[in-house]
C-alpha positions in Angstrom: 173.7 198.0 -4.4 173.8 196.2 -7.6 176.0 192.8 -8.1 176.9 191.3 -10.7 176.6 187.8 -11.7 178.0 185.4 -8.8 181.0 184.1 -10.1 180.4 180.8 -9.0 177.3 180.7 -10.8 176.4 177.3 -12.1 177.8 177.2 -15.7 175.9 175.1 -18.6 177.2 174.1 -22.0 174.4 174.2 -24.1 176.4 173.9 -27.2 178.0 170.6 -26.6 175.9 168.2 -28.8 175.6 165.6 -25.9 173.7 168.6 -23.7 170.3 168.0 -22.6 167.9 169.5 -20.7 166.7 166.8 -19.1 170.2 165.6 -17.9 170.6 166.0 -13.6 173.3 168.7 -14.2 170.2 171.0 -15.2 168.1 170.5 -12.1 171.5 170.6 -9.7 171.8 174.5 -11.6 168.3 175.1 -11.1 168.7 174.0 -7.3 171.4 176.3 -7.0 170.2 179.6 -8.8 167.4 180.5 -10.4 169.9 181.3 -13.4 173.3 179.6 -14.9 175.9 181.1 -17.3 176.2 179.4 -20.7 178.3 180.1 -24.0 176.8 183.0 -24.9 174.8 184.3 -22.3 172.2 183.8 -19.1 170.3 180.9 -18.9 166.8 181.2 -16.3 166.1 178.1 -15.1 163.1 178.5 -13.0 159.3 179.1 -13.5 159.1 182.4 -11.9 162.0 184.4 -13.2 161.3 183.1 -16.2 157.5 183.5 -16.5 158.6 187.3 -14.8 161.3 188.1 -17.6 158.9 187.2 -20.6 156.4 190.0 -19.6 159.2 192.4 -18.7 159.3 195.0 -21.3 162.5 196.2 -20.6 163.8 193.1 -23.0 163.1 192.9 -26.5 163.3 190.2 -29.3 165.7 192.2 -30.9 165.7 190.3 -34.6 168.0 191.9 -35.8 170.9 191.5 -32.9 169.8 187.6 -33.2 170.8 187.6 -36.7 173.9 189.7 -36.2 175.1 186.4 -33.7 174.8 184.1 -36.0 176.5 186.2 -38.9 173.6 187.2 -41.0 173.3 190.8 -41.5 171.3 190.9 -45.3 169.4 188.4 -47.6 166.3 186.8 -47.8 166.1 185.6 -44.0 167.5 188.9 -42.3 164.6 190.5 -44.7 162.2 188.4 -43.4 163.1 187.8 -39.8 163.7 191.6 -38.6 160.7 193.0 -39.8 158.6 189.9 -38.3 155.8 191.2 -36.1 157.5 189.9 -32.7 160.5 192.1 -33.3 158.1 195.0 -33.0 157.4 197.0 -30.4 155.1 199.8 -29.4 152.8 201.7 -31.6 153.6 199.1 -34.7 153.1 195.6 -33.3 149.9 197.3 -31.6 148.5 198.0 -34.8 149.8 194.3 -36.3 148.6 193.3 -33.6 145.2 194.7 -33.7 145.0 193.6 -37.1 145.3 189.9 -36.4 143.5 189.9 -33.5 140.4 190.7 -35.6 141.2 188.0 -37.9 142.2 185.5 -35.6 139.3 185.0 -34.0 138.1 182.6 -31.5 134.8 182.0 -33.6 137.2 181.0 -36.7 139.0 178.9 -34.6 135.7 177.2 -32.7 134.7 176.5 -36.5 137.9 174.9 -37.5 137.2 171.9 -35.0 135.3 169.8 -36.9 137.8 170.0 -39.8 140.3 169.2 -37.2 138.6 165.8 -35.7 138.0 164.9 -39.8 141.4 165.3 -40.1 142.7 163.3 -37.3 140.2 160.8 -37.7 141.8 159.9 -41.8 145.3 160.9 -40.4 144.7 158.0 -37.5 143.3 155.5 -40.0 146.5 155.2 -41.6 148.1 154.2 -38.5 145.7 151.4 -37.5 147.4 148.4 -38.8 149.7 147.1 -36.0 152.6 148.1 -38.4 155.7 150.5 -37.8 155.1 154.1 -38.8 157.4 157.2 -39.3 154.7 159.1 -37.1 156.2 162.7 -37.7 155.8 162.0 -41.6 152.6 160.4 -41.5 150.4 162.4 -38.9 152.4 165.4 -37.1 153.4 167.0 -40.3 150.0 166.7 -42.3 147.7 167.7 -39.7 149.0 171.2 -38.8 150.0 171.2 -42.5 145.8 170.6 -43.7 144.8 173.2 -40.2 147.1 175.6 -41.6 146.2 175.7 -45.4 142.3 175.7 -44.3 143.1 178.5 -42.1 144.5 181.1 -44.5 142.5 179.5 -47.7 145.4 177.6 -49.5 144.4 175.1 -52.1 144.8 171.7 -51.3 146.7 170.4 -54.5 149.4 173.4 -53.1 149.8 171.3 -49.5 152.7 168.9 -50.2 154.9 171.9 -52.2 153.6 174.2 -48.8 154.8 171.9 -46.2 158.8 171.2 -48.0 158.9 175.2 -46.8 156.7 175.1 -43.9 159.1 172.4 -42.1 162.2 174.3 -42.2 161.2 178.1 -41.0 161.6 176.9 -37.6 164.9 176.4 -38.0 164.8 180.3 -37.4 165.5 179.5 -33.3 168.3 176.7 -34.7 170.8 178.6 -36.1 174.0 177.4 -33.8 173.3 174.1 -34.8 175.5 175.1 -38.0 175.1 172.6 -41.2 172.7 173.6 -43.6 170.6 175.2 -41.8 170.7 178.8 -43.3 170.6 177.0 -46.8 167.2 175.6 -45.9 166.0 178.2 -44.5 166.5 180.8 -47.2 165.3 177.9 -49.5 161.7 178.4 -47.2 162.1 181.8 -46.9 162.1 182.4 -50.6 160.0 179.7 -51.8 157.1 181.3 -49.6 157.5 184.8 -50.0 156.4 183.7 -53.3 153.8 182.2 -52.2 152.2 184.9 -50.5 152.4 187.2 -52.9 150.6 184.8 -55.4 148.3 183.6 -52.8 147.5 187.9 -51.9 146.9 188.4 -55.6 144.7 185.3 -55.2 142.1 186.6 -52.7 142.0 190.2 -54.5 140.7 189.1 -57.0 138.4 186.0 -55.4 138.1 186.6 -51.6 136.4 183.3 -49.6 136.1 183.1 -45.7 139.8 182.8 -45.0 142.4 184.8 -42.6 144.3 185.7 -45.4 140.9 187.4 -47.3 140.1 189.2 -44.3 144.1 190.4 -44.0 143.8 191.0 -47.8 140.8 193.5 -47.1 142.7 195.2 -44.7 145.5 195.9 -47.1 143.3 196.8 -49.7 140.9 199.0 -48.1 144.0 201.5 -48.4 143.7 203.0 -45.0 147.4 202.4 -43.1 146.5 199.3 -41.2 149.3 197.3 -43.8 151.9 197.5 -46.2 152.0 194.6 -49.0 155.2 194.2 -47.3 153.9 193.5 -44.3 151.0 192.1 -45.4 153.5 189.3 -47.1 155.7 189.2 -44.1 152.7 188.5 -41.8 151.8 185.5 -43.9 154.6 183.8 -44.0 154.9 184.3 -40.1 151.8 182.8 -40.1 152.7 179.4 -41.8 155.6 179.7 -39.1 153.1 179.6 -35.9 150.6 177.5 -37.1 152.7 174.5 -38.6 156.1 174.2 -37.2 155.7 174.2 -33.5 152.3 171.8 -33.6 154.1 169.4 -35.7 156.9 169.4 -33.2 154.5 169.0 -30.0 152.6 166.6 -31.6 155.6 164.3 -32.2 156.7 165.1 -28.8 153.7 163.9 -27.5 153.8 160.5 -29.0 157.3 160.4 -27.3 156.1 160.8 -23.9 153.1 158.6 -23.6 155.4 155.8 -25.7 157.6 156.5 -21.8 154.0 156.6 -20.2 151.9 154.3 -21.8 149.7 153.7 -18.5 148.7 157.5 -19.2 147.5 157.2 -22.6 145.6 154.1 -21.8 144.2 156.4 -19.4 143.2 158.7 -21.6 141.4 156.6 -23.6 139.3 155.8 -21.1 138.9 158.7 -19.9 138.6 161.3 -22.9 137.8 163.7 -20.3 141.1 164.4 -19.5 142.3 165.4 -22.8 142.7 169.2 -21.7 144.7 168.6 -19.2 146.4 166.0 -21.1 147.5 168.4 -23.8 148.7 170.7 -20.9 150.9 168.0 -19.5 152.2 167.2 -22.9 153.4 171.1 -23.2 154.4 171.4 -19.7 156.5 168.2 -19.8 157.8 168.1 -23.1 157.4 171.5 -24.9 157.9 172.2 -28.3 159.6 175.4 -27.4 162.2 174.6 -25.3 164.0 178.0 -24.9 163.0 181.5 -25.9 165.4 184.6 -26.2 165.3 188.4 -25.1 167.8 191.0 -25.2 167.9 193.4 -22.8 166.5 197.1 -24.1 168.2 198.8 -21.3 170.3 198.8 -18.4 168.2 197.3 -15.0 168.7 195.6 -12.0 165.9 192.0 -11.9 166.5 189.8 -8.0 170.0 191.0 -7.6 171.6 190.7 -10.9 172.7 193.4 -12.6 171.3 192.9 -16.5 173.1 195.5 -18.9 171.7 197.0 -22.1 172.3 194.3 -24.5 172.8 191.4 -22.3 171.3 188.0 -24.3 169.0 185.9 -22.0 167.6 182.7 -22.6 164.1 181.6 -20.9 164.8 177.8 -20.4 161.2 176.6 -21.2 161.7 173.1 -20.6 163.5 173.5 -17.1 161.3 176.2 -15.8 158.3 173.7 -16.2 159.4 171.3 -14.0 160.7 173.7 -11.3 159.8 172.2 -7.9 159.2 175.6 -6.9 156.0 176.0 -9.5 154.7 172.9 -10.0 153.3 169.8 -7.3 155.7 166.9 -8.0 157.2 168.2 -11.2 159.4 165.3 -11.5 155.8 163.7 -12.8 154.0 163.3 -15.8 150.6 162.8 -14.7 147.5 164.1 -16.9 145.3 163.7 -14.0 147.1 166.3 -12.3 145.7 169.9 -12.5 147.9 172.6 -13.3 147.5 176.0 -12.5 150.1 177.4 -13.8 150.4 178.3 -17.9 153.2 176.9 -20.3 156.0 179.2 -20.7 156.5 177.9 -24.5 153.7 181.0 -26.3 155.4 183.6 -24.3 154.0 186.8 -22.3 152.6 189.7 -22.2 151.8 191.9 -25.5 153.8 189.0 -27.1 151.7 186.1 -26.6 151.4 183.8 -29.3 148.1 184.4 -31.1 148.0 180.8 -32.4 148.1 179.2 -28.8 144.4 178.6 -28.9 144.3 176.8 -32.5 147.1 174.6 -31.1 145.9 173.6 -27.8 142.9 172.2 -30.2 145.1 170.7 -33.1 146.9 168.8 -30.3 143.7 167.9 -28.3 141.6 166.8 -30.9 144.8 163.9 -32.0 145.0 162.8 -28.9 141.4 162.2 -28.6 141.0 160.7 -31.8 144.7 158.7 -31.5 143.8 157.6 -27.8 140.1 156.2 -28.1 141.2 154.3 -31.5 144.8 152.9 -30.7 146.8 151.5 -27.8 150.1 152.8 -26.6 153.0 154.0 -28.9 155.8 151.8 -28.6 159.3 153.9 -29.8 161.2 151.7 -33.1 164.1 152.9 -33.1 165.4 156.2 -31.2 164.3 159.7 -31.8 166.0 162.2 -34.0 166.5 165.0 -32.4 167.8 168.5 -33.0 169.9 170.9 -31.0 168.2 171.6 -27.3 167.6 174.9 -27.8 164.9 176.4 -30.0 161.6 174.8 -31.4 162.7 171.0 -31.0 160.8 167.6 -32.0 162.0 164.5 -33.1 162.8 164.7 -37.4 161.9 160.9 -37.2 159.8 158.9 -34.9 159.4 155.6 -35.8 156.4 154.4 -33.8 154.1 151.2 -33.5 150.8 151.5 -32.3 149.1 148.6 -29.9 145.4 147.0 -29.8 143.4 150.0 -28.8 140.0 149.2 -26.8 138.0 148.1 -29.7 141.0 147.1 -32.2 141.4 143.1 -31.5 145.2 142.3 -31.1 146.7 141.5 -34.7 148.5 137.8 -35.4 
């Protein structure tokens, strides 16, 4: 027979701006049941409902019941957002899908490396002078930033007026967190649907070896694979996955080793750890820290009772340090081998295509950072954003020490 939820289920206040996930009361729930009530809705705690729920197609994104919460029902981010290739299902986001898989390709991405290290190399050599550094400013925005415009063929004198828009789509996942966050947002929104259509006029007229030439062609060979719509829609998506998330786990990373600095020294004498370093990072400190579904229809998941409708939240952040999943999660350890996959790019026919240009974005600065400079040392306190969502530091005012072959400055 089906039950409901327990009514003694562990209840979490996500919404008070002193919650955090890494506070006790999260890992007491998580003891208790592998899901806790919240404001608005269930909150899964641990690895395997979680990692479970993700591929379960009987929940849906749903963009438009997202929007509807938060009181936007038309404009320029309700006319973005619901027609965005994750709130597709079926035979449409198989044949977005399809399309992006053939031009996001693991060969594109294998010869983006180099252009990667270059860029991580100048990025680092700014930071190399003992000094204090707003690190997110300096190296976690501009990397992604240069990765991303080199990706879908944007011109380099376009980078800084791309990355004022870039920055603020993430905000997408942090619309609770009230203030003038719509504003921004619709400020992005607009600013680079604009940008797309200029930059698809661009490449059909002078197609280079770029995604967004080989998504132009597509469009243009006339054949149903995509709309201009969706050819626009899919760009600016685009500059969603491949910037905002790696700025924030980049920044995120810098936080954990300045609370781990035996690790990074580690690191950087052993540069063979760096894979499983970045895996750590993601694991410990994700840049996703909670992902939505609604639930497409009525079901019954372990017991509970999920109706059609019901709003579910994937704790990222909790889930990967579940006991349960992971050999002392308590621990940040990059020697460690993990079996288990990061929750944070999702599951099943949803899985986040950029995953595999990240994981080398955020490898390639730690190698470079770690074999040239000693631990970060935090200046001044992190700024950070609402827990749920995409969430880094704003700010991070770091200091870097003596690396191996950097003597110690007076």
């Amino acid at each position: 027979m089906t039950t409901p939820a327990a009514p003694n289920v562990p209840f979490l206040d996500v919404l008070d701006p002193a919650f955090d996930f890494d506070a006790p009361e999260v890992y007491a729930a998580q003891a208790e049941s592998w899901y806790a009530d919240s404001p608005f809705g269930l909150l899964v705690l641990r690895y395997e409902e979680a990692s479970d729920l993700l591929r379960d197609r009987r929940l849906t994104h749903d963009g438009r019941r997202y929007l509807e919460m938060h009181g936007i029902t038309s404009g320029p981010i309700h006319d973005w957002f619901v027609p965005m290739i994750v709130n597709h299902d079926g035979d449409v986001h198989r044949r977005l899908r399809g399309l992006m898989n053939k031009a996001f390709t693991a060969r594109r991405i294998t010869r983006l490396r180099p252009f990667v290290r270059e860029r991580a190399e100048e990025l680092t050599d700014g930071l190399d002078d003992g000094g204090t550094h707003d690190f997110v400013a300096e190296f976690g925005i501009r990397l992604p930033l240069a990765v991303m415009c080199r990706l879908l063929g944007v011109r380099p004198e376009d980078y800084d007026l791309f990355g004022t828009w870039t920055a603020d789509l993430g905000l997408i996942f942090s619309l609770s967190g009230g203030g003038d966050v719509v504003a921004r947002l619709e400020r992005a929104v607009d600013g680079l649907n604009d940008y797309a259509d200029h930059l698809i006029d661009d490449k059909l007229v002078r197609p280079s070896d770029d995604l967004s030439s080989d998504l132009v062609a597509a469009y243009q060979a006339g054949d149903g694979q995509v709309s201009r719509e969706e050819l626009r829609n899919l760009l600016v998506t685009l500059v969603f996955a491949a910037h905002d998330t790696t700025r924030h786990q980049l920044a995120n990373a810098m936080v954990v080793f300045a609370r781990h600095p035996e690790q990074w020294v580690l690191l950087g004498r052993r540069p063979e750890l760096v894979s499983q370093a970045v895996e750590e990072v993601m694991r410990w400190q994700p840049s996703s820290t909670s992902i939505y579904r609604f639930a497409a229809e009525d079901f019954t998941y372990k017991g509970l009772a999920v109706e059609k409708g019901m709003y579910l939240t994937m704790c990222v952040k909790a889930a990967q340090r579940d006991p349960r999943a992971y050999k002392d999660a308590g621990r940040f350890d990059i020697t460690e081998v993990r079996e288990l996959p990061s929750l944070q790019f999702g599951g099943g026919p949803h899985h986040c295509l950029g995953a595999a240009l990240a994981r080398v974005e955020v490898g390639e600065a730690l190698s470079v950072l770690a074999a040239r400079l000693g631990p970060p040392s935090l200046m001044g306190p992190p700024a950070w954003p609402g827990p749920l969502g995409i969430q880094g530091p704003e700010t991070l005012p770091l200091r870097f020490g003596p690396g191996l072959t950097r003597p110690e400055r007076p």
